[in-house]
Structures are given as C-alpha cells and as structure tokens.
C-alpha positions in Angstrom: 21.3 -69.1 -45.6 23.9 -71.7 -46.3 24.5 -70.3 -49.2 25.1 -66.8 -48.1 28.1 -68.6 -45.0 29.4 -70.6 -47.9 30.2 -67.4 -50.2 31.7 -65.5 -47.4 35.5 -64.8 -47.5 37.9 -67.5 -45.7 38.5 -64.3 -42.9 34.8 -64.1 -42.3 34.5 -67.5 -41.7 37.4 -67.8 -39.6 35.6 -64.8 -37.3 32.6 -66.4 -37.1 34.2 -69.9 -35.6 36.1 -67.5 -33.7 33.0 -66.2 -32.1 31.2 -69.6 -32.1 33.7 -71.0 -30.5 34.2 -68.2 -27.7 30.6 -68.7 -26.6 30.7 -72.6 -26.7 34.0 -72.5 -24.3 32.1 -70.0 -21.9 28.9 -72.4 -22.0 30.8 -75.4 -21.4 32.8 -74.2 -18.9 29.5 -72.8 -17.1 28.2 -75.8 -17.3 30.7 -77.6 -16.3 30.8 -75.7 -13.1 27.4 -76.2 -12.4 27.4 -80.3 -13.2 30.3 -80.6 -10.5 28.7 -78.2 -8.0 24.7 -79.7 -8.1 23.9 -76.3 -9.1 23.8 -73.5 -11.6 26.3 -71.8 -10.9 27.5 -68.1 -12.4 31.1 -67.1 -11.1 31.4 -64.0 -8.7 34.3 -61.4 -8.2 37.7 -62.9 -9.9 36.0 -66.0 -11.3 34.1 -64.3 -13.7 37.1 -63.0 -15.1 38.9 -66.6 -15.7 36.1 -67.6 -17.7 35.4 -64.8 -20.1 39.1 -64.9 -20.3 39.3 -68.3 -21.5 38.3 -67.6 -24.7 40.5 -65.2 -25.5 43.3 -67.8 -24.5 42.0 -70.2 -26.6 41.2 -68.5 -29.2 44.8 -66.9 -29.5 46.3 -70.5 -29.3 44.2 -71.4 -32.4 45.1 -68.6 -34.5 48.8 -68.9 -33.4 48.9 -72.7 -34.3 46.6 -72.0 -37.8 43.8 -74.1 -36.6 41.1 -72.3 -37.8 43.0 -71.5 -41.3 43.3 -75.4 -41.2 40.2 -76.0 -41.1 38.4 -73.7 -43.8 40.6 -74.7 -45.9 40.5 -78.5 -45.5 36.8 -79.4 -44.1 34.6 -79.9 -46.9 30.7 -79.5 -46.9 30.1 -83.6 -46.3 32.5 -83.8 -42.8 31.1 -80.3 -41.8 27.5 -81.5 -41.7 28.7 -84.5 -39.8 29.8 -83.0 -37.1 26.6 -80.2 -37.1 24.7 -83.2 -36.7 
C-alpha cells in the first residue's frame, strides 16, 4: 500500500492531500462547533454552506501560495511518518 502512494505522480499526491485535507478542515470545524456548543452540532440553512465552503478557501490558498507543491517535494519518508504518528 505504501508503496503503491509512494509511486504515484507528484499531481496525484497533491489531490490526495487536497482531499485529505478538505475532509480534516470540515471535521475540525464540526467539531469545533460542537466542543463550544456542549453538543453535536451539524449546521442548518446558510451555515452549512460556510463550512463546506471552507475547504475550497483553503485549499485555493494552498495551491496559490505552492504549499502542497512545497511539501511533496521537500518532506521525506522519516518527517512524514512523524507527523502520521
């Protein structure tokens, strides 16, 4: 398995933190909702919107400033698996 993410292309890794990353931002900000409020918590009408929006914000702010280009090319396998664990 980790050989098959390592031998992907550097765009193919760059979609795949994309993704990951859109689903942690939603999570966290989910859960950060529901720590403040005492409760889980799933936004309603307009809410809903800011969050799954979020991602897309962010994740156009990455690509703009080369973050994720950044980081394929610089992380090696060592400081990757510390920060996975």
């Amino acid at each position: 398995m980790l050989n098959l993410v390592i031998n992907l292309s550097r765009i193919n890794k760059q979609l795949i933190m994309l993704f990951v990353d859109s689903m942690l931002l939603v999570s966290i900000l989910l859960a950060s909702f529901s720590i403040r409020l005492g409760y889980w918590y799933f936004p309603q009408d307009d809410l809903i919107w800011v969050v799954l929006g979020a991602p897309v914000v962010a994740s156009i702010i990455f690509v703009r400033f080369g973050l994720y280009r950044a980081v394929i090319r610089y992380i090696g396998f060592k400081a990757l698996w510390t920060v996975v664990q």
